[in-house]
C-alpha positions as CSV (number, residue, x, y, z in Angstrom):
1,X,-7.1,-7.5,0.1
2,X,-5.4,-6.1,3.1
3,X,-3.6,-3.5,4.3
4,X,-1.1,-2.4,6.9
5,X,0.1,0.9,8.5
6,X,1.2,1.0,12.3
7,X,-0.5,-2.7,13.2
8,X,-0.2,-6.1,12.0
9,X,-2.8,-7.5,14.0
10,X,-3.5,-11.3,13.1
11,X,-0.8,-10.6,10.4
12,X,1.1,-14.2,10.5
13,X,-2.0,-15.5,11.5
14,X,-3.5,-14.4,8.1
15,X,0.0,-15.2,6.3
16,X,-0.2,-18.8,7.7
17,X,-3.6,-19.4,7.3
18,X,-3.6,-18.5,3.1
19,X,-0.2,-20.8,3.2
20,X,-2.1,-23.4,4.5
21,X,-4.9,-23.2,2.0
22,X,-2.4,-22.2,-1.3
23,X,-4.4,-19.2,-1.5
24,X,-2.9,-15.5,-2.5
25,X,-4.0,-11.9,-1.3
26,X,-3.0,-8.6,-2.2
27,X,-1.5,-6.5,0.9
28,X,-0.8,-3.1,0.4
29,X,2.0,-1.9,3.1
30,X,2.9,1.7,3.9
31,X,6.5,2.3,4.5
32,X,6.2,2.7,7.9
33,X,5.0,-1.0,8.0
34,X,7.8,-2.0,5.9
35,X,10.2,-0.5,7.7
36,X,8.7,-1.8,11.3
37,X,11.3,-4.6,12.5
38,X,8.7,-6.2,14.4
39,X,6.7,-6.9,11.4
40,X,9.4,-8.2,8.8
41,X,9.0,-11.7,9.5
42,X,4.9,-11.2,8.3
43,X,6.1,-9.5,5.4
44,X,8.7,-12.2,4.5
45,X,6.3,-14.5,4.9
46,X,3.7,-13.1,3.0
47,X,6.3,-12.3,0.0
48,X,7.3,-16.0,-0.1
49,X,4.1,-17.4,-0.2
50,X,3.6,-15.0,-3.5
51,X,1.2,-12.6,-2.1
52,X,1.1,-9.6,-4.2
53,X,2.7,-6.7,-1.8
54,X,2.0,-2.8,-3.3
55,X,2.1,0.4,-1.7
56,X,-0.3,2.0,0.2
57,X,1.3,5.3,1.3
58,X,5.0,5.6,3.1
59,X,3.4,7.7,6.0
60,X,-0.2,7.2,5.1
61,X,-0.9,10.4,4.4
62,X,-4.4,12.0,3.9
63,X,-4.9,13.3,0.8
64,X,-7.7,15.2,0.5
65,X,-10.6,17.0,3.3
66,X,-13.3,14.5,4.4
67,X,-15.9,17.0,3.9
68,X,-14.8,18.4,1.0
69,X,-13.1,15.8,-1.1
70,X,-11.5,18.4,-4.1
71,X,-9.6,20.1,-1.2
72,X,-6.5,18.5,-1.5
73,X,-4.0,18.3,2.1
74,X,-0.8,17.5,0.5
75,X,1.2,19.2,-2.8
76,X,2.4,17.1,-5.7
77,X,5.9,16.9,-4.5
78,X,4.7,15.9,-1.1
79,X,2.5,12.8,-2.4
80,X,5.7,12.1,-4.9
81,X,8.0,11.7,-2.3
82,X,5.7,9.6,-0.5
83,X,5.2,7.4,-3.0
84,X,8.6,7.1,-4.2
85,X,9.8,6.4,-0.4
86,X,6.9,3.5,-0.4
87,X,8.7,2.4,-3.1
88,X,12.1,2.1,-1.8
89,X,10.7,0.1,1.7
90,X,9.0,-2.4,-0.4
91,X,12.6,-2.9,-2.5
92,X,13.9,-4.1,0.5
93,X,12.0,-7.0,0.3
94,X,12.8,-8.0,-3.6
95,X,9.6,-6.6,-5.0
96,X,10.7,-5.3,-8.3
97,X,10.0,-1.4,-8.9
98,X,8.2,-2.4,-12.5
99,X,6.3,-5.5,-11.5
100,X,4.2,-3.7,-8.9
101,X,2.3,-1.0,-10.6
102,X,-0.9,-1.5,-8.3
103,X,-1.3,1.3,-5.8
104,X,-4.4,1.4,-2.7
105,X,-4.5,5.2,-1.6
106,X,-4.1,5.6,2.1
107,X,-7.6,5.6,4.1
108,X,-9.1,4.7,0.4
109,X,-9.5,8.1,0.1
110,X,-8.0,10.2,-3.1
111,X,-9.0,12.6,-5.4
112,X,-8.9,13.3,-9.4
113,X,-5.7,15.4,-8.6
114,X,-4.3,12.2,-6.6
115,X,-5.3,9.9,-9.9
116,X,-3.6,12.2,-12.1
117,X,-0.8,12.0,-10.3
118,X,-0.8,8.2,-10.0
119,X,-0.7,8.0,-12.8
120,X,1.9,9.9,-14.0
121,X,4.2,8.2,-11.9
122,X,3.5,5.2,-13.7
123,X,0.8,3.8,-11.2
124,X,-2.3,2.3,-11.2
125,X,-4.6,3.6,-8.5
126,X,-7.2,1.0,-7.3
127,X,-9.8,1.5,-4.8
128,X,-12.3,-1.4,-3.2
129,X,-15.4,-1.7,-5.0
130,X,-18.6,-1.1,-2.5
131,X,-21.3,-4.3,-2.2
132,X,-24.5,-3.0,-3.3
């Protein structure tokens, strides 16, 4: 799993290198990656190979306090249109609306407010699972 915001560091590196080996990732892309001209031949790249592409934010917004997690940062209709503009960047690269329900929340950080709301838009919020 990767994802992407302002850099794409290694990113055809990466996209080459699971090519080579016929091996798929997930890479969740804010819109602002998306929507980054320098970075559209990674994503093209990464789309043919079959990599799943989701959203992970449009602006990568914070959510919620670091300290204190159940202060949210952002209203509903703020992380809506955030999601919704993700959304729209990925359709420019053929990902269909309905097939990509998968959602990473920006800097893995949410809240049960931010779940709710994921998934009442349809989504399914994921997270990274920790290594004990």
């Amino acid at each position: 799993m990767f994802t992407g915001d302002e850099f794409a560091d290694g990113g055809l590196t990466i996209a080459r290198t699971l090519r080579k080996h016929g091996v798929r990732a997930s890479f969740f892309l804010t819109g602002r990656f998306l929507r980054n001209p320098a970075f559209t031949s990674v994503v093209k790249l990464l789309v043919q190979a079959g990599n799943y592409i989701g959203p992970h934010s449009d602006q990568h917004l914070l959510y919620c306090d670091w300290r204190k997690r159940d202060s949210l940062l952002i209203s509903r209709e703020e992380f809506v249109n955030d999601l919704r503009a993700n959304y729209t960047a990925l359709a420019r690269f053929g990902n269909p609306t309905k097939a990509v329900r998968l959602f990473l929340p920006p800097y893995e950080w949410y809240n049960d407010s931010i779940a709710v709301w994921t998934k009442a838009e349809g989504v399914q919020l994921i997270n990274y699972t920790p290594a004990r």
